[in-house]
C-alpha positions, 0 to 999 in steps of 0.5 A, a space after each residue: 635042758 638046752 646046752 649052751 656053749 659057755 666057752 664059745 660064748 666068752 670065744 677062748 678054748 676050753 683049756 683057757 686059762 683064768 686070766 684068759 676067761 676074766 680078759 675074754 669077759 671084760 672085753 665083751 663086758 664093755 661091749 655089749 654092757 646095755 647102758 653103754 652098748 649100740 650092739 642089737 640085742 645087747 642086753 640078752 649077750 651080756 646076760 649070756 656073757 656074764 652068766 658064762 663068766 660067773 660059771 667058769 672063773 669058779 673052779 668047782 662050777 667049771 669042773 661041774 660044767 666040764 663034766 656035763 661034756 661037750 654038745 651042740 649050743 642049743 641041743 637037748 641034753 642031761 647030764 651024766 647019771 652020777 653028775 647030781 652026786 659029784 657037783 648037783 648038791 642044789 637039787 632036792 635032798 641032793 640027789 638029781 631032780 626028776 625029769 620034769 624039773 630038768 625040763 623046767 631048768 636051764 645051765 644058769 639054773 643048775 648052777 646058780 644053788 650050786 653047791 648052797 644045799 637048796 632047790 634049783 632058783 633062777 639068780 640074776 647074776 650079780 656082775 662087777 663093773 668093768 676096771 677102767 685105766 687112764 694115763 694122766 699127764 702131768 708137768 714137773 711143775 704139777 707133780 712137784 705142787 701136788 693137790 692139783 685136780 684134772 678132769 676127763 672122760 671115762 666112757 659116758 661120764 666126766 670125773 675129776 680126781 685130785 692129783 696128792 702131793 708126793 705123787 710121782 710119775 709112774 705112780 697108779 691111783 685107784 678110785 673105788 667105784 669110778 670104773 664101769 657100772 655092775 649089772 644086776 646089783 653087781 658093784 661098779 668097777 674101779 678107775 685106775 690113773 696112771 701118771 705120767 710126767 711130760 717133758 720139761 722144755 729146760 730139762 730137754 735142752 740141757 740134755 741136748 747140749 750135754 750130747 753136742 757137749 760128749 760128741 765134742 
């Protein structure tokens, strides 16, 4: 069995934090996704990226993978004798796999059953869409109207999203499934708007004023 080198792989310390690692893999996500990615080899990075993710935001998986120690990426290697009895619950009767089936696996093989009681099964990790946010502004005379629609880009595509009356500046709207797209099956992301009210020209010179005023 080969090592990979799933931290160096995201590029955050072993000790990372949760939030590090989701940061780490949404900004290589959107890098080198393959329907939007002009990275060489793209496709076989987020692969690599999203099976790293899927390992070490679950706590018993990073345990699981910890254990197996630090080696070279791409060096031989097996895991500890007693790794199968703590965490390798995906091999045969529970116990560890022979020699010849290690040989037949690789990480994302270890821990795809990992923990489901069956035999050791290849998956395809099925990985969410990266979120999206977007500023959207917007005049007084917008917000006070409400039902406004406003189009824009996100990444490849165009979307339109109607403003709701009641909206307020500072308000944050969500749209399920508007964000990045998932990768094997995975679900897309979701878009967030963030609303912003610009300056009224009426508002602006009656502040104006008011300061010549105070400084009299």
């Amino acid at each position: 069995m080969k090592y990979k080198d799933y931290y160096k792989i995201l590029g955050v310390a072993r000790g990372a934090s949760d939030e590090e690692v989701k940061k780490a893999y949404r900004k290589l996500a959107r890098k080198y996704h393959p329907d939007v990615s002009k990275e060489a080899n793209a496709k076989e990075k987020f692969q690599d990226v999203s099976e790293a993710y899927e390992t070490l935001k679950d706590k018993e998986k990073r345990a699981g993978y910890d254990s197996l120690g630090s080696h070279r990426a791409g060096q031989d290697f097996r895991p500890p004798p007693d790794w199968f009895s703590r965490f390798g619950r995906g091999g045969a009767g529970g116990g560890a796999p022979d020699e010849a089936d290690l040989g037949g696996i690789d990480l994302s093989d270890l821990f795809a059953s990992f923990g489901r009681g069956g035999g050791f099964q290849r998956r395809n990790f099925k990985t969410p869409g990266e979120d999206y946010e977007v500023t959207v502004p917007l005049t007084l005379e917008e917000l006070a109207r409400g039902g406004i629609e406003r189009e824009f880009r996100v990444g490849e595509q165009t979307l339109r999203a109607r403003i709701p009356r009641g909206a307020a500046d500072g308000d944050r709207l969500r749209l399920r499934g508007k964000g990045g797209p998932g990768a094997n099956g995975g679900p897309a992301g979701d878009l967030f708007l963030n609303l912003s009210v610009q300056p009224h020209a009426l508002f602006s010179a009656r502040r104006s004023r008011c300061r010549r005023s105070r400084a009299r």
